[in-house]
C-alpha positions as CSV (number, residue, x, y, z in Angstrom):
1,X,6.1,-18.6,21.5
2,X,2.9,-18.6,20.4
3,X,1.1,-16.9,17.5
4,X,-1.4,-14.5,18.6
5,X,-5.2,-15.5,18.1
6,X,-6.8,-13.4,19.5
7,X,-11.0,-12.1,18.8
8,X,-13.9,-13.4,20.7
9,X,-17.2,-15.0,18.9
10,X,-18.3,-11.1,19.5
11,X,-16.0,-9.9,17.0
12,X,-17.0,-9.8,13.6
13,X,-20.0,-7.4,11.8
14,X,-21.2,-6.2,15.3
15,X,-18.3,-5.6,17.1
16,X,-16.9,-2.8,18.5
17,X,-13.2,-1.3,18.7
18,X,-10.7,-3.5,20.7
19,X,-10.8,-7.2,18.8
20,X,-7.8,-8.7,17.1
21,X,-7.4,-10.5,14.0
22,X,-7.3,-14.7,14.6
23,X,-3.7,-15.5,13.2
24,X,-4.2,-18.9,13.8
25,X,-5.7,-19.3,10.7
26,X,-2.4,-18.4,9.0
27,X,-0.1,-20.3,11.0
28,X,-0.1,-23.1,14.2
29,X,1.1,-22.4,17.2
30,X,5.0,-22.2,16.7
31,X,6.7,-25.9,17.7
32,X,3.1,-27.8,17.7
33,X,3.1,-30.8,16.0
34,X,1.1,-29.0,13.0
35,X,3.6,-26.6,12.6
36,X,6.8,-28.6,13.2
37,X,4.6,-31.2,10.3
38,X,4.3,-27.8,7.9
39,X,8.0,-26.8,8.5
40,X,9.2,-31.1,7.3
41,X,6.3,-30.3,4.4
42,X,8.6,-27.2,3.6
43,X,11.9,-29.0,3.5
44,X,10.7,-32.7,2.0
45,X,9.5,-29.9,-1.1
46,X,12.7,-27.8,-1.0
47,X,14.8,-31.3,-1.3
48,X,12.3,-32.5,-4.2
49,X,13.0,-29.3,-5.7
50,X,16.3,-29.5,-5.8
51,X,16.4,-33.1,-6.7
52,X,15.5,-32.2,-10.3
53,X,18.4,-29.7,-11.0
54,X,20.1,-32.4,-13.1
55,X,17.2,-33.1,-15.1
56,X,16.4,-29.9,-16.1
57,X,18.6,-30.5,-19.6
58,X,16.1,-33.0,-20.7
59,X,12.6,-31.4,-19.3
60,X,9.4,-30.7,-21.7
61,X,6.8,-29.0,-21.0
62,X,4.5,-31.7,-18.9
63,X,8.2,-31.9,-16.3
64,X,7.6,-27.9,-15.9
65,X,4.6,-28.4,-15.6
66,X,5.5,-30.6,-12.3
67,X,8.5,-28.8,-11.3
68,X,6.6,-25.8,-11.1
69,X,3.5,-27.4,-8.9
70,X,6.2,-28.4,-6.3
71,X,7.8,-24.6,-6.6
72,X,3.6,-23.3,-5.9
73,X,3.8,-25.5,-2.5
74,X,7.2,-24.2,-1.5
75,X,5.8,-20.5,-1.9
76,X,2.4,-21.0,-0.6
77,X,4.5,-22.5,3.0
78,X,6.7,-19.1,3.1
79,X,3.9,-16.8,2.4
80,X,2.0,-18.1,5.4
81,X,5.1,-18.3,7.4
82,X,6.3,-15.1,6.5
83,X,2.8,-13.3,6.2
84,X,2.3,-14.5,10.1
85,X,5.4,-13.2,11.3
86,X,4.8,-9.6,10.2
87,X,1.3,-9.5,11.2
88,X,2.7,-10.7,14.8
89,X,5.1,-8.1,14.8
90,X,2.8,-5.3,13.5
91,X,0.6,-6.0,16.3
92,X,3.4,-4.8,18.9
93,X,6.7,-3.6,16.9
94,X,8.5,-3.4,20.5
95,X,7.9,-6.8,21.1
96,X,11.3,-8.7,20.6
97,X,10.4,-12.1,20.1
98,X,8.2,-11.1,17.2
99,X,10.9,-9.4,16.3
100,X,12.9,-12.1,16.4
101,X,10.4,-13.9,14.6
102,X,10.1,-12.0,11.7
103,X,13.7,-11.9,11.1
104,X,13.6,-16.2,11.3
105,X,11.0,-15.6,8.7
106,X,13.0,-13.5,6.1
107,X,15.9,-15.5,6.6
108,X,13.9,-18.6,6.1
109,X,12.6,-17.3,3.1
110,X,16.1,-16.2,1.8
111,X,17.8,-19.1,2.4
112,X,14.7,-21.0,0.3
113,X,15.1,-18.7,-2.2
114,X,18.8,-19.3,-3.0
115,X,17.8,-23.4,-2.7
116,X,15.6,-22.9,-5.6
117,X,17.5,-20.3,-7.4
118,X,19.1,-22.2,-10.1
119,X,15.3,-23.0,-11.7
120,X,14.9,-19.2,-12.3
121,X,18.6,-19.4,-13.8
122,X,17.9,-22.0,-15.7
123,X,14.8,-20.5,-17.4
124,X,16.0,-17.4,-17.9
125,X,19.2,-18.2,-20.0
126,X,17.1,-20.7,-22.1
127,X,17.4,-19.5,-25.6
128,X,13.5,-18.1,-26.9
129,X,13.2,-21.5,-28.9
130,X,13.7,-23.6,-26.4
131,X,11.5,-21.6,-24.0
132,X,8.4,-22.0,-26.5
133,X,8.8,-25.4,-26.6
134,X,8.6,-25.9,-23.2
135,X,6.2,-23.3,-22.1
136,X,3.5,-24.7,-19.9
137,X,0.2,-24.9,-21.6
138,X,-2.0,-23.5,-18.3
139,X,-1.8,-19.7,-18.3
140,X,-1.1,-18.6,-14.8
141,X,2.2,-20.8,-15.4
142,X,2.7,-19.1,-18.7
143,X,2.6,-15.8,-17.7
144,X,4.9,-16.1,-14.8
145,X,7.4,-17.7,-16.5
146,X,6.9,-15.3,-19.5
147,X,7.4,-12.4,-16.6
148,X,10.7,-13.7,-15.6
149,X,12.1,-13.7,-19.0
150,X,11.6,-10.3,-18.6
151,X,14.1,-9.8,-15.9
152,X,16.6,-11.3,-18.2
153,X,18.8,-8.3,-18.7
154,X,19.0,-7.8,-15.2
155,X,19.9,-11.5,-13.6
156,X,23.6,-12.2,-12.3
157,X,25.5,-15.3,-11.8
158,X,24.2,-18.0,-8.9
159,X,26.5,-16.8,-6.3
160,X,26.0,-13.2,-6.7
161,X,21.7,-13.7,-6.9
162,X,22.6,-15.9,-3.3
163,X,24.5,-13.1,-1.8
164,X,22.2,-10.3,-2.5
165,X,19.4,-12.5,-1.2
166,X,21.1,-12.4,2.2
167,X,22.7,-9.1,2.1
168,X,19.1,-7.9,2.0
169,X,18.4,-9.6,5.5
170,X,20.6,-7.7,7.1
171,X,20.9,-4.8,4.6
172,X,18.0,-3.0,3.2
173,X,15.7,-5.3,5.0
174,X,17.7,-4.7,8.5
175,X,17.7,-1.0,7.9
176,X,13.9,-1.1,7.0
177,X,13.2,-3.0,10.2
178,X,15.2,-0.5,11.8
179,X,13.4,2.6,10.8
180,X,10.5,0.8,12.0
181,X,11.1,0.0,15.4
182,X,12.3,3.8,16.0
183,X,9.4,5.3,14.7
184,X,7.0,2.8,16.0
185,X,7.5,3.7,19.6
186,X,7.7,7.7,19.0
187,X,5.2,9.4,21.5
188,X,4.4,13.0,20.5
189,X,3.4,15.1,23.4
190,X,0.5,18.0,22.8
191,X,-1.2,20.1,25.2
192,X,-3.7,21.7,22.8
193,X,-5.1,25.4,23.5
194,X,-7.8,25.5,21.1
195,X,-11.3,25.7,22.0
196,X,-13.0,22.7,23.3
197,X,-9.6,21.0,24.2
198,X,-8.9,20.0,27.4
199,X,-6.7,22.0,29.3
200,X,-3.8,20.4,31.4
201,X,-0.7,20.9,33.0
202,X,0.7,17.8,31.8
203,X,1.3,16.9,27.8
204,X,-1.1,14.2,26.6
205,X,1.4,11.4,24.7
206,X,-0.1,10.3,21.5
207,X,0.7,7.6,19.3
208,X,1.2,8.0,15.5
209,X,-2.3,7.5,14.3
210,X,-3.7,9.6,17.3
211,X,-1.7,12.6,16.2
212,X,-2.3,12.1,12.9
213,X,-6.2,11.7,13.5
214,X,-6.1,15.9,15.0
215,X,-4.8,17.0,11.5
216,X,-8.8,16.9,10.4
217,X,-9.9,18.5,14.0
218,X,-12.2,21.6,13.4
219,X,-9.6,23.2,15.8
220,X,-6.8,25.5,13.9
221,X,-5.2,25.5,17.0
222,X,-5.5,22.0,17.7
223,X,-4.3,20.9,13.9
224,X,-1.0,22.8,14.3
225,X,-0.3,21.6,17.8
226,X,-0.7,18.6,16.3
227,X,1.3,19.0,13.3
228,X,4.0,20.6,15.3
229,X,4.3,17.7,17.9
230,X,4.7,15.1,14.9
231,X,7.0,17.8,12.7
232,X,8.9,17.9,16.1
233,X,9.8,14.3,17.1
234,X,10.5,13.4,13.4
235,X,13.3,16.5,13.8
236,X,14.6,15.6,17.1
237,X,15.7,12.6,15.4
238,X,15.6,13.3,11.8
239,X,19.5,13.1,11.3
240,X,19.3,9.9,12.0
241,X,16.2,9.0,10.2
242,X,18.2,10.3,7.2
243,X,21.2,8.8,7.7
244,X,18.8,5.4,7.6
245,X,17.3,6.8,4.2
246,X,20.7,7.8,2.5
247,X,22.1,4.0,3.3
248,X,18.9,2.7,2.3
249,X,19.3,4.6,-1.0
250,X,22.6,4.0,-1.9
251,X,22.0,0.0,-1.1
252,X,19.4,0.1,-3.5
253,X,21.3,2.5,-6.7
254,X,24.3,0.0,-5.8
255,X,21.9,-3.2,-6.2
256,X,19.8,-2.1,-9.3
257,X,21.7,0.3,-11.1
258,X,25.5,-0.4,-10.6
259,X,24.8,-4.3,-10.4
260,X,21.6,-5.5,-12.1
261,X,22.2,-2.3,-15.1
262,X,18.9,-1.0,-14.7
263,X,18.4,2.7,-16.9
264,X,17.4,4.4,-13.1
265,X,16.4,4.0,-9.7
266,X,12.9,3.6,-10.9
267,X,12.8,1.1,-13.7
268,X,13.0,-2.2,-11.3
269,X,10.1,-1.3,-9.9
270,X,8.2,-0.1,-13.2
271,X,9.5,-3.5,-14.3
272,X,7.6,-5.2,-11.4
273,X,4.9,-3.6,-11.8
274,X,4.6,-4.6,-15.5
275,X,4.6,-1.3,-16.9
276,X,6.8,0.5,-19.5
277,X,9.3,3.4,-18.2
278,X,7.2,5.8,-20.4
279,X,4.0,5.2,-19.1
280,X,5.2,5.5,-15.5
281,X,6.4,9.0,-16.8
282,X,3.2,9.7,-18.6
283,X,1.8,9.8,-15.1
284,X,3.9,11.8,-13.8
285,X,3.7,14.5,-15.9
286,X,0.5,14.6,-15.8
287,X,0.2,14.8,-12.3
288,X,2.6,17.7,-12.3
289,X,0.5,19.7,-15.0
290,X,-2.3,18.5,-13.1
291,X,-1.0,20.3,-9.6
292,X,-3.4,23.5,-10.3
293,X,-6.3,21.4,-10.4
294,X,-5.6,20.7,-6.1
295,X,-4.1,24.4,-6.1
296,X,-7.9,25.3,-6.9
297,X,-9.5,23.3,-4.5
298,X,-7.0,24.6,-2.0
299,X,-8.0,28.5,-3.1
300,X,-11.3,27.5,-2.9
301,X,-11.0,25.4,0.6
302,X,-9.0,28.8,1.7
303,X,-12.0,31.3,0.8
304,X,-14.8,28.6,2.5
305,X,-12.5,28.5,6.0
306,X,-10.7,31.7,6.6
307,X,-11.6,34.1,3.7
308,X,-8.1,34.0,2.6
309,X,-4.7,31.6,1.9
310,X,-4.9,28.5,3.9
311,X,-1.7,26.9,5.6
312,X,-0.3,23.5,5.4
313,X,-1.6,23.0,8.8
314,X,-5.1,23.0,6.9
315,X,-4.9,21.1,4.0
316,X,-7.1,18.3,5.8
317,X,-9.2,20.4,8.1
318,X,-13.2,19.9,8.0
319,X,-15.9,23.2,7.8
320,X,-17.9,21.6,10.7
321,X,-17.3,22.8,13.7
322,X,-17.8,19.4,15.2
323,X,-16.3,16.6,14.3
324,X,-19.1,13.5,13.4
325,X,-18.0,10.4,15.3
326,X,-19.2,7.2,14.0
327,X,-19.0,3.7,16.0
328,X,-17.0,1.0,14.5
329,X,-20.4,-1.1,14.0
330,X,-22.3,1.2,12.1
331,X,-18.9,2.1,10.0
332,X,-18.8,-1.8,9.0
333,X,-22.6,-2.0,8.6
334,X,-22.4,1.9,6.1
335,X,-19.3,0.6,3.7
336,X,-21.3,-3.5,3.7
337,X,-24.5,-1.3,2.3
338,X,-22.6,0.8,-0.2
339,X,-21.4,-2.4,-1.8
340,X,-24.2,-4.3,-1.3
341,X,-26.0,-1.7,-3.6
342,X,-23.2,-2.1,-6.2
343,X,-23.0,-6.0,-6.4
344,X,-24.1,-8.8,-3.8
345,X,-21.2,-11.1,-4.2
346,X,-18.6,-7.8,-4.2
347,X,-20.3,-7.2,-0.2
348,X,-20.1,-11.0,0.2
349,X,-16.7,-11.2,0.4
350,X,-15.9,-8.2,2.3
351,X,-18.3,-9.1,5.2
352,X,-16.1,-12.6,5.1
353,X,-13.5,-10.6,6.4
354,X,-14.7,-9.4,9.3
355,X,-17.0,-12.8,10.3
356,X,-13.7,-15.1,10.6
357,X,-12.4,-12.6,12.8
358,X,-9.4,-11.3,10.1
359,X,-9.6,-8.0,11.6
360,X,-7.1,-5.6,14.0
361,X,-9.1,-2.7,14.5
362,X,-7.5,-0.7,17.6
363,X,-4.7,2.3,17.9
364,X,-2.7,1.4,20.9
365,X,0.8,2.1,21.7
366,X,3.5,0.0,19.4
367,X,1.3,-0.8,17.1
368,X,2.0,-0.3,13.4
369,X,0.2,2.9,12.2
370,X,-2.2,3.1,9.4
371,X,-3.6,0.9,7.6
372,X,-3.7,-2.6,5.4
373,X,-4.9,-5.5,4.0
374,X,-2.5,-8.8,4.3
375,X,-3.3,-11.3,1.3
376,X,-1.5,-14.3,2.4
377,X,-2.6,-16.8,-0.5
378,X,-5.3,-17.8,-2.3
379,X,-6.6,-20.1,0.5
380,X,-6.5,-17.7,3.2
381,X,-9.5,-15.4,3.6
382,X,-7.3,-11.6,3.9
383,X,-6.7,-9.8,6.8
384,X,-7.0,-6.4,7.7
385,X,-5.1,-3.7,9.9
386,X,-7.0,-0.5,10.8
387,X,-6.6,1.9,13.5
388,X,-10.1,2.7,14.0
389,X,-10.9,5.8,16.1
390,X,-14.3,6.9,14.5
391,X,-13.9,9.4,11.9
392,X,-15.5,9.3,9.0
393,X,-12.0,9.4,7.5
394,X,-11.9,6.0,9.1
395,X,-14.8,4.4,7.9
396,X,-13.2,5.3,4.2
397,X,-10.1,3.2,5.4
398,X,-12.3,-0.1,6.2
399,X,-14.0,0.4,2.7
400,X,-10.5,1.1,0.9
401,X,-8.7,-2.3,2.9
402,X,-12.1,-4.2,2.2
403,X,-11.6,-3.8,-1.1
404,X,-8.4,-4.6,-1.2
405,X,-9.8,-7.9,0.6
406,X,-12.5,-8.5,-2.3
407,X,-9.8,-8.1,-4.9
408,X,-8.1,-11.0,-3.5
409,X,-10.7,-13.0,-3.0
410,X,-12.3,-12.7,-6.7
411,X,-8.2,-14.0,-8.2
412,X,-8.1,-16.5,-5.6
413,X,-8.8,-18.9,-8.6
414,X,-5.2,-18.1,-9.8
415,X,-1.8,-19.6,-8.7
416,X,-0.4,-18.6,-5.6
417,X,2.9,-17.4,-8.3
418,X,0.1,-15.0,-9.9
419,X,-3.1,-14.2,-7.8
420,X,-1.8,-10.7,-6.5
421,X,-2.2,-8.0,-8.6
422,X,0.8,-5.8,-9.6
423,X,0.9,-2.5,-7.4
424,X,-0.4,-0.3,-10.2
425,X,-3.1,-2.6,-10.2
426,X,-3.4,-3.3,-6.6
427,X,-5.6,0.0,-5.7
428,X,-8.1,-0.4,-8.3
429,X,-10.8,-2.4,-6.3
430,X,-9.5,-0.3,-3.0
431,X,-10.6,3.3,-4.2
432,X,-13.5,2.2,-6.0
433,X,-14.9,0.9,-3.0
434,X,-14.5,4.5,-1.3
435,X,-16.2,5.9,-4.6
436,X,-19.2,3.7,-3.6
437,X,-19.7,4.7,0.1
438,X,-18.7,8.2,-0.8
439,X,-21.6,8.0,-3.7
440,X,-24.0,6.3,-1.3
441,X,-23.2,9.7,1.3
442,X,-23.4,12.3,-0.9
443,X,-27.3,10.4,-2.4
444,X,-28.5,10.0,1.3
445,X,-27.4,13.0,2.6
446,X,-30.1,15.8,2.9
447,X,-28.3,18.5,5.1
448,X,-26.3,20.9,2.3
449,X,-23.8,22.0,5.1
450,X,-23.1,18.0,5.6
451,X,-23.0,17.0,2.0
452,X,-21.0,20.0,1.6
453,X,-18.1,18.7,3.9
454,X,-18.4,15.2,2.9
455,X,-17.6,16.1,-0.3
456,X,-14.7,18.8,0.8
457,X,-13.3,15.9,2.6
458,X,-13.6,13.1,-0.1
459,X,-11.7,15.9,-2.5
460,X,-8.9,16.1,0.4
461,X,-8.7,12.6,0.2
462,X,-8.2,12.5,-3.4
463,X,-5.2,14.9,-2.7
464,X,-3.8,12.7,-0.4
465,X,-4.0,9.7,-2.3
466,X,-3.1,11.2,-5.8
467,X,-0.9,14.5,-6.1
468,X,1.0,14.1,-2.6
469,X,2.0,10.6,-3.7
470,X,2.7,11.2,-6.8
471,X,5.1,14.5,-5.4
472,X,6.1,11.1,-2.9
473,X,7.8,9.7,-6.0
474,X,9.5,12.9,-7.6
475,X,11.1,13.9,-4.2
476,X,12.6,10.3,-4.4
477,X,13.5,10.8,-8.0
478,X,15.5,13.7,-6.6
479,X,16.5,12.1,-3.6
480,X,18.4,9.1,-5.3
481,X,19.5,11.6,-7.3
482,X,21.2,13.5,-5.3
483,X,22.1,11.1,-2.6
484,X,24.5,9.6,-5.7
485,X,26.0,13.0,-5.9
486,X,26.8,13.1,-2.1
487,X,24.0,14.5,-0.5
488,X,23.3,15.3,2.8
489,X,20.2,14.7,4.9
490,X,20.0,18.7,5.0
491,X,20.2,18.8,1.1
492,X,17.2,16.2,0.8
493,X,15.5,18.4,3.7
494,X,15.9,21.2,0.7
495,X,15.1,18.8,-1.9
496,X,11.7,18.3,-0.1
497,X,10.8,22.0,0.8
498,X,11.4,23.0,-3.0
499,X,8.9,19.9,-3.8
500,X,6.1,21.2,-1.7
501,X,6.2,25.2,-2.8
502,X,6.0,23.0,-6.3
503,X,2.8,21.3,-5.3
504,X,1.2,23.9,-3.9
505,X,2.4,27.0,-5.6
506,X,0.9,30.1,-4.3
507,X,-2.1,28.4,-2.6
508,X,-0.7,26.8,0.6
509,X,1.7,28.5,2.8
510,X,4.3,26.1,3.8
511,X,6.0,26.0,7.1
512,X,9.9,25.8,7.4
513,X,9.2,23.0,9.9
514,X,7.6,20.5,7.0
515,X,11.1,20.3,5.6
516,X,11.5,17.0,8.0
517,X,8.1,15.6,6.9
518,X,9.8,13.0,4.4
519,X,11.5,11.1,7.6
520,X,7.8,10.4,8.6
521,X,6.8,8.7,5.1
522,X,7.0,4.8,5.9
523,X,6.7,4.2,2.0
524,X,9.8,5.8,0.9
525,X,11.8,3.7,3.3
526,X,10.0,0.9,3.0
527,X,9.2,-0.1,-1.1
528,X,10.9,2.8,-3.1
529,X,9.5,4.3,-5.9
530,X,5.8,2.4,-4.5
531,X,3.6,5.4,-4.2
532,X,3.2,6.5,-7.9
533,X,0.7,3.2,-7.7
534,X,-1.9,5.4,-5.4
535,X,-2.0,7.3,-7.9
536,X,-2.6,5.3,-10.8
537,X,-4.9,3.1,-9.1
538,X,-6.6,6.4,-8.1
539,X,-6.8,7.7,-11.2
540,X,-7.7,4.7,-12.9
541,X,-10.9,4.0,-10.1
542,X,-11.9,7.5,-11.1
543,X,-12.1,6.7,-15.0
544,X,-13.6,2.9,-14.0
545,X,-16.2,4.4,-11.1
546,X,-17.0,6.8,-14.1
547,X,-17.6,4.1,-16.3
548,X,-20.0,2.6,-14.1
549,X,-21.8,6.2,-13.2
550,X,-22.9,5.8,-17.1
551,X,-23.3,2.8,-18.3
552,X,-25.0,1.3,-14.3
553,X,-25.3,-2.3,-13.6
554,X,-24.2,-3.6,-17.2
555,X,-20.8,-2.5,-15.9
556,X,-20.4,-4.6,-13.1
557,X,-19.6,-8.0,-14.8
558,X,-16.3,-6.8,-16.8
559,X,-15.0,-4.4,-14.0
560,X,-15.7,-7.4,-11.6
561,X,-13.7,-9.6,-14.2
562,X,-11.1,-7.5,-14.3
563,X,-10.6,-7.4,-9.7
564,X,-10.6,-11.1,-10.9
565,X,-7.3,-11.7,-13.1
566,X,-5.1,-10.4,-10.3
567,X,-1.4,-10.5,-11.5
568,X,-2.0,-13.2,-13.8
569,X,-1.6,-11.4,-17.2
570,X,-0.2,-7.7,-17.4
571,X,-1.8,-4.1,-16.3
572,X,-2.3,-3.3,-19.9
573,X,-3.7,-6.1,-21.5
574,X,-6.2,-6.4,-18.0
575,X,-7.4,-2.5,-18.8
576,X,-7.6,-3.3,-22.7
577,X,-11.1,-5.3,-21.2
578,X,-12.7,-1.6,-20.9
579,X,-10.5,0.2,-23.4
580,X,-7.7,2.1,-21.2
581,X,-4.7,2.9,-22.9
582,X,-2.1,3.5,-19.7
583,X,0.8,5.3,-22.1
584,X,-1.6,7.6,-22.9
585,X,-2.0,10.8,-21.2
586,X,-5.6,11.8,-22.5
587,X,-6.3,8.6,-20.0
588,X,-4.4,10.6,-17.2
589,X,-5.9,13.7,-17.7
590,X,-9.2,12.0,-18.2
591,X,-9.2,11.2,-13.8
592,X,-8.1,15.2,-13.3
593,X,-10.9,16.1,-15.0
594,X,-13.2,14.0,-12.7
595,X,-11.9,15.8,-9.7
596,X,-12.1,18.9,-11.2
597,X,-16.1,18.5,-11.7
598,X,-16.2,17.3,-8.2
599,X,-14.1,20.7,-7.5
600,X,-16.9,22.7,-9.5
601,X,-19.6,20.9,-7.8
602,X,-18.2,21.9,-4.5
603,X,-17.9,25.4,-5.8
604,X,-21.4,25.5,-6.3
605,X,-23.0,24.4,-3.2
């Protein structure tokens, strides 16, 4: 089989919609004599490795040192192998062989993983003297080693760490995978009756991100056909969509909180992340005190579209009457501008993107839906998945990936072990690059009517992407809660009802028929507890792009140093650079308050 390279010399900064991203220059072609040499590369490394298990009694720190170069090579082989495979299959989730693929891949990667095991052991049960005395002097080593000490509390025996590493290939990975490939190929049908729609006897079939794309129509009708069609498929089969969940759930409580002993279902992945349990929670509190601010916005939204309360079915709808359609070209060329203006070097490495060809930008049937950006390693220039269709919701999503993109590109000086950023983290260079197109939009734009929606819809946006998933992560707070206590999937269909009247209090009217929205959230299934980082990174590009609103180009340099540590020291001590304190919830409330000016603003256009 080979691995799809696809793109023409047209792609790039000029192209239109259709190209597809060149994953050659992740991977060979599969069984050519480059890969089969990179596959004898990964096991001659993965025998060296193991090799030195008897020597590790008697290493210093100049022996880690070397053991843990070979351990960068091993990892640097499997993220390429494994970030090709899931790119291949995102392209076409129905296809089987990259199906097959990616499963090779992740058990591949697991059976590596329990090769290599017995170093992370090892260095985990060292008593704190001993570690000291070996630590490596270069910091990206330091830090990672110094991270897994951290899981110390939380580490089992050899055999059990083995098992669980396959159990997940055909347990919570398998169930993942499986979620995916039913909700990949859902078509929702709509005949729309609003005005301006086409009328027809036959039901158009959609794919996800087409259906999702009508939720912003200037149609009322058209968003709750729209809405309805989605809400519909997700019911017809939303008993077993959570029957998938519940297992999922309970395969991770009996994983992290009956075997590793962590305090909740949370804490692993606070731990992950780097960030203490109570800061996590300062968060969310805040975003819970903070649910009026959006309840305003949504009054207000309500008064400028009907005169009265607005539905659910409106949350995301525009005040034009016409929807603005931009091409994919001048979309590229607007978000390359707005960070051109901010820093050269920032635009540098987004346009990089785009001109090696490291770019999906279609809908089509099979397809993963949304968005994102695919670091492989520090080598490997990203890549990017979009689903471009011309909104100017759209052109947000290419300058939120392509800063995603820059991010890794300004810690590719860092280990392979350490150049990601940790998921709180991972937004920060993302939303700030939507602050900067939406700043350049709102300066340009002369029309008050335009500038008047462009800022309606960059305050829906900021609902999206803070209070709904931060409401993402207490419905699964809830959810594992109750799934413990025997749940069913009509309990959690309660559970999520109850969480939106919460949100929204009196200002949204709530359909019964969101009750089955939750089966349609990819995150939940996918990396629980994930989506509280869109809101911190939200939050926290709010209080940094506000930084840089005062204080102009003199702010560039440290907030530029800051994209570049990645995940090679911790969230906090990265933020100490411009003074955040992330347990605090003055800092919190300090992003609210941004949106609530932007709320005013709107008020008083």
């Amino acid at each position: 089989m080979q691995p799809s390279s696809h793109g023409t010399a047209k792609q790039g900064l000029e192209a239109g919609v259709g190209g597809m991203w060149r994953l050659s220059d992740v991977m060979p072609a599969t069984k050519s004599r480059e890969s089969n040499e990179i596959f004898s590369r990964l096991e001659e490394r993965t025998a060296s490795f193991e090799a030195l298990r008897l020597k590790l009694p008697d290493f210093g720190r100049i022996q880690i040192e070397d053991f843990l170069r070979i351990y960068e090579e091993i990892n640097e082989i499997l993220a390429r192998v494994g970030a090709h495979a899931y790119m291949h299959f995102s392209e076409d989730t129905r296809n089987q062989e990259a199906k097959a693929l990616l499963d090779r891949a992740e058990e591949q990667r697991a059976d590596i993983d329990n090769r290599v095991l017995f170093f992370r052991l090892w260095w985990i049960g060292l008593d704190d003297g001993k570690a000291r005395d070996v630590m490596p002097s270069d910091s990206d080593h330091a830090y990672f080693l110094s991270s897994l000490r951290k899981l110390r509390p939380h580490t089992l025996e050899e055999k059990v760490e083995q098992a669980l590493n396959l159990k997940n290939t055909t347990g919570f990975s398998g169930w993942v995978h499986h979620y995916d490939q039913i909700t990949s190929d859902y078509t929702f049908e709509l005949r729309p009756k609003g005005r301006g729609a086409k009328r027809s006897r036959r039901p158009r079939k959609l794919v996800r991100d087409e259906v999702s794309r009508l939720f912003a129509s200037p149609d009322p009708a058209l968003r709750k056909e729209a809405y309805q069609a989605l809400l519909g498929k997700y019911a017809e089969g939303g008993r077993m969509l959570g029957e998938v969940y519940r297992t999922i759930v309970r395969d991770w409580k009996n994983e992290y909180v009956k075997l590793r002993a962590y305090s909740s279902p949370i804490s692993p992945r606070n731990l992950e992340n780097d960030v203490p349990d109570g800061s996590v929670e300062a968060l969310l509190a805040a975003c819970k005190e903070n649910a009026v601010v959006f309840q305003n916005f949504f009054r207000l939204k309500g008064s400028m579209l009907v005169r009265g309360r607005i539905t659910r079915y409106d949350i995301y709808a525009p005040l034009q009457k016409r929807e603005r359609r931009i091409t994919y070209s001048k979309a590229v060329a607007m978000v390359m501008e707005a960070f051109g203006e901010f820093d050269e070097k920032f635009a540098g490495l987004a346009k990089k993107v785009f001109e090696v060809q490291h770019v999906d930008t279609s809908p089509r049937k099979g397809k993963e839906t949304g968005a994102y950006c695919m670091s492989v390693t520090p080598a490997v220039v990203p890549f990017l998945l979009l689903n471009y269709a011309g909104r100017l919701a759209d052109v947000y999503t290419i300058a939120h990936e392509s800063g995603h993109a820059v991010h890794s590109q300004l810690s590719s000086g860092h280990s392979v072990l350490t150049f990601m950023p940790p998921l709180v983290l991972a937004e920060t260079a993302s939303v700030f690059g939507e602050m900067l197109l939406f700043d350049k939009m709102m300066k340009a734009e002369r029309d008050p009517d335009v500038k008047k929606d462009v800022l309606l819809e960059k305050i829906s946006s900021m609902y999206a992407t803070i209070g709904r998933q931060a409401y993402f992560v207490l419905f699964e707070t809830d959810a594992h809660r109750a799934v413990a206590e025997g749940a069913t999937v009509e309990k959690l269909c309660a559970l999520y009802l109850s969480n939106l009247t919460d949100q929204f209090g009196d200002a949204v009217r709530v359909a019964d028929a969101f009750k089955w929205e939750w089966t349609s959230i990819p995150h939940i299934y996918h990396t629980p507890f994930y989506c509280y980082a869109y809101a911190f990174g939200n939050l926290l590009s709010l209080a940094l792009y506000d930084r840089y609103v005062r204080e102009g180009r003199e702010f560039v340099p440290s907030y530029l140093k800051i994209l570049a540590y990645g995940g090679s020291k911790g969230p906090a001590e990265i933020l100490q650079e411009v003074g955040i304190d992330v347990s605090s919830k003055a800092f919190w409330q300090g992003g609210f308050d941004v949106v609530g000016r932007m709320v005013k603003e709107l008020r008083g256009l």
